[in-house]
C-alpha positions, 0 to 999 in steps of 0.5 A: 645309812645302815650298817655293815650287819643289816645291809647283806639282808637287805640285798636279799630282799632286792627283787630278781625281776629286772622289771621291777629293779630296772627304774631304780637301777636307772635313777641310780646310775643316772644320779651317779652320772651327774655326780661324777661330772663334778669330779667327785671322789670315788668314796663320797660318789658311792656314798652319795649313790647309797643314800638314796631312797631307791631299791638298788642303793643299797648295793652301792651302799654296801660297796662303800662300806666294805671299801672304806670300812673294812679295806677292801679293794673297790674292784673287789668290793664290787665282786662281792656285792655282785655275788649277792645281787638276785637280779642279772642286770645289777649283777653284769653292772657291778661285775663291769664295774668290776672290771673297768675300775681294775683295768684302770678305765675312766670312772665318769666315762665308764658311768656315762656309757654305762648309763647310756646303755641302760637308759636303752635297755630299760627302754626296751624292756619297757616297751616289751612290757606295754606290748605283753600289757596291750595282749594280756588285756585282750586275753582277760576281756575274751576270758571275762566273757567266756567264763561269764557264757559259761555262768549262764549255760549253767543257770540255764542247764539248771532249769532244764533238770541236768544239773544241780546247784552244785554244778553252778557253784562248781562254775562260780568258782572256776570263775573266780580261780579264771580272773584271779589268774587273769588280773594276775597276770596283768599285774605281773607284766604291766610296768613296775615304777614309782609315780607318786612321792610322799614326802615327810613334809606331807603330799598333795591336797587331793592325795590327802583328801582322798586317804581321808575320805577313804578312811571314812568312806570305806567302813561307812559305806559298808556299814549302811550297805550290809544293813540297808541290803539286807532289808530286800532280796537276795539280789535286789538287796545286794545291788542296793549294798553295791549302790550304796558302798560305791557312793560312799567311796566316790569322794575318794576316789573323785579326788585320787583320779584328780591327784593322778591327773595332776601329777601326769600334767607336773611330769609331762612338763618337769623335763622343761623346767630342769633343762631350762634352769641348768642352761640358763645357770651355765650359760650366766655362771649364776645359782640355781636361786637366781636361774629360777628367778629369770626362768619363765614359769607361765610356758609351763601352766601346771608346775607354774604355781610350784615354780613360783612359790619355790622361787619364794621360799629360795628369795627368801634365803629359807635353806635350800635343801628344805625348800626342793623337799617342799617342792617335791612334796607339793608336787607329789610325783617321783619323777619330780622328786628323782630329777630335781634331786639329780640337779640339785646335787649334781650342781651343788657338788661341782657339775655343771649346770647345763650338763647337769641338766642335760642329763635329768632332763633325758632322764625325765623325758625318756621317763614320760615318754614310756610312760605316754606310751602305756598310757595308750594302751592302759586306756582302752583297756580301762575305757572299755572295762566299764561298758564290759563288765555292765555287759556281764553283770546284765546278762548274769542278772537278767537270765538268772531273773529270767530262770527264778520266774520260770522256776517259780511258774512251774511251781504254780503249775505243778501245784495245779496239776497235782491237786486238780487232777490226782484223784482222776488220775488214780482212777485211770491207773488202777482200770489200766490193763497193762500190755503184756511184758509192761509194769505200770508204776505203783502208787503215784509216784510218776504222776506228782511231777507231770512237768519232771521229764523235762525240767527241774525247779532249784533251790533259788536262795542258793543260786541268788547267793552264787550270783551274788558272789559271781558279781562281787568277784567280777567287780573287784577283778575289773577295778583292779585290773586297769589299776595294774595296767595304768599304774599309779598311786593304790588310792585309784583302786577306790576310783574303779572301785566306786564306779564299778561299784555303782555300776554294778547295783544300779544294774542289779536294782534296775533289772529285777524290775525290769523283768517282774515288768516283762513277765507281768504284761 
């Protein structure tokens, strides 16, 4: 526990957005809902509600300290603690707890309702959320796509002679200002909460394979994508580069998509299981050890494996605090963690069982549904990022080919046309008679570019450089984004990443051939 000196900078860091307190604040009260069903003295009921692993366990933490370290009155306490607290919605809680421990209210009743009304709140917030989430994602398709329109007007602009390379690059860094913007914004308003749970006793299989083929995957895939890119052009170079650096993070990715699988099917069925063992250790009068053995793991196939080897460690009389750590370490979910210590400690100190139960169950439940509910708009958000950024990247690749073999057309032309006919040319010029009030122009200066009245040749190693970043940016906005919008552990960004990736430098290694094809028949 900290101390008295270290705890006020703590407060200070817990953030003002609700969003981001409002799971903690819930699994909080939650917990302290559970506790008090045993009775448990005000003192140990705040101490316990501060050794908790959460943001806002600090707060009560603190309370406990100042009560029972320096003197002060709970109500007190609480007020104090309250001036501290960023967040409107701690704040009104501690001030009503405030209120109700000075008004002589019911402590277990006060935590119920208080709990009660949270678990809506929260709720309500959540779905607000989700819907922001649903409407900023459509926004960021229809910006990706106008900023990607805008790109091609430039490269297009460029070939007709009004405007420069300076004016593309002006473009490619008003699109990456516009999609920074963009995946900010979803980051800001997708949900805020925990789903996976790193344990000191270690974590899921496919979670620690994942970080180790990321650890070497990234900086080899690097290595041989700058070196094998730059043995061909610009742009077939790079999607060579983009090819080669998505194949390298797919392991990684493979098995961080598979580990965020996993630990979606464990919380979709850990609300059965807590309900189940705390009815079943209320209504026999047995431990948790003994309602697990009668409990039937096969109804729920992805936690039976856990379940089984849970019951084993517990048979055999292993401690009981180290064989749940090893559960939920296995496991790898949050939600797991959160609610089975909920029913561990709730029955250990004096609850209940079944009403223990009750209690993280809704918890779990209500949990998972928010969750199943961002899902569906997270996924079609993510579905249809892939076709759409292969959209852009095929239209940006594609006229800009189409512009450098036309530039490089006129180039041949021109030459052509300066050296065939310049001596006739001069010749014509100087028997000229010019019209009265006409100046012909001297020397020839306006016959060396006869194609320069309508259309100008760029600098194309500066423009394939613009491209090449325009891409790049599109690529890592796009595997961020759906990342943001679905939650999860930060190993899925390798996931995006890697498809993306691949995406992108198949595209970008396809279509330079496929033009030289068309332009050469």
């Amino acid at each position: 526990m900290n101390s008295t000196t270290s705890s006020p900078k703590q407060i200070e860091k817990v953030s003002s957005d609700n969003i981001v307190v409002g799971f903690d604040l819930l699994s909080n009260l939650t917990y302290m809902s559970v506790l008090s069903i045993g009775g448990l003295p005000r003192d140990r009921l705040l101490e316990s509600c501060g050794e908790l692993k959460l943001r806002t366990a600090v707060f009560f933490e603190y309370i406990h300290v100042l009560a029972a370290r320096v003197g002060l009155e709970y109500s007190e306490a609480f007020r104090l603690v309250a001036d501290r607290a960023k967040a409107s919605s701690v704040k009104s809680l501690l001030l009503r707890f405030a209120a109700a421990l000075g008004s002589g209210e019911s402590e277990q009743e006060f935590i119920e309702e208080e709990t009660r009304l949270e678990g809506q709140r929260y709720g309500n917030e959540y779905e607000r959320s989700v819907e922001n989430l649903r409407k900023w994602s459509d926004a960021y398709s229809a910006i990706l796509v106008s900023v990607s329109l805008i790109m091609v007007v430039s490269l297009v602009s460029t070939l007709l002679g009004s405007l420069d390379a300076n004016f593309v690059v002006l473009m490619a860094f008003t699109l990456f200002c516009v999609t920074s913007i963009g995946v900010f914004l979803i980051y800001k308003v997708a949900p805020y909460e925990a789903f996976t749970y790193d344990s000191i006793d270690g974590a899921p299989e496919a979670r620690k394979r994942s970080r180790l083929c990321l650890l070497l995957g990234a900086p080899v895939g690097l290595v041989f994508a700058l070196v094998l890119g730059s043995q061909f052009e610009i742009i077939f170079g790079a999607g060579v580069g983009f090819l080669v650096f998505g194949i390298a993070l797919l392991p990684a990715g493979f098995y961080a998509w598979k580990d965020d699988g996993a630990v979606g099917q464990i919380d979709s069925e850990i609300q059965t299981f807590i309900r189940s063992v705390g009815e079943i250790a209320g209504s026999t009068g047995s431990t948790l050890t003994e309602s697990i053995r009668r409990f039937d793991a096969r109804s729920l196939p992805n936690l039976e494996p856990y379940i089984n080897r849970l019951h084993t460690r517990l048979s055999a009389s292993l401690p009981t605090a180290n064989c749940w750590e090893r559960f939920r370490a296995e496991t790898g979910s949050e939600l797991v963690n959160r609610s089975t210590v909920m029913l561990v400690d709730g029955s250990e100190r004096g609850g209940r069982a079944d009403k223990v139960g009750e209690i993280a169950g809704d918890f779990s439940l209500k949990i998972s549904q928010l969750r199943a509910t961002r899902n569906l708009a997270a996924s079609t958000f993510s579905y249809l990022s892939f076709p759409m950024h292969a959209t852009v990247v095929f239209i940006l690749v594609f006229v800009f080919q189409i512009v450098a073999v036309f530039s490089n057309k006129l180039k041949d032309v021109q030459t052509e046309a300066i050296e065939g006919t310049i001596g006739n040319a001069m010749v014509n010029v100087s028997n000229v008679q010019a019209p009265p009030g006409i100046t012909l122009p001297s020397g020839t200066d306006g016959l060396t570019n006869p194609l320069g009245t309508m259309f100008g040749v760029n600098d194309l190693g500066t423009m394939s450089v613009v491209i090449v970043f325009c891409i790049a940016v599109l690529t890592v906005a796009n595997s961020l984004a759906p990342k943001f919008a679905s939650g999860g552990s930060n190993l899925k960004i390798a996931s995006y990443i890697s498809l993306m990736c691949i995406l992108t430098g198949g595209l970008m290694s396809v279509i330079p051939m496929l033009t030289d094809t068309l332009f050469s028949i």
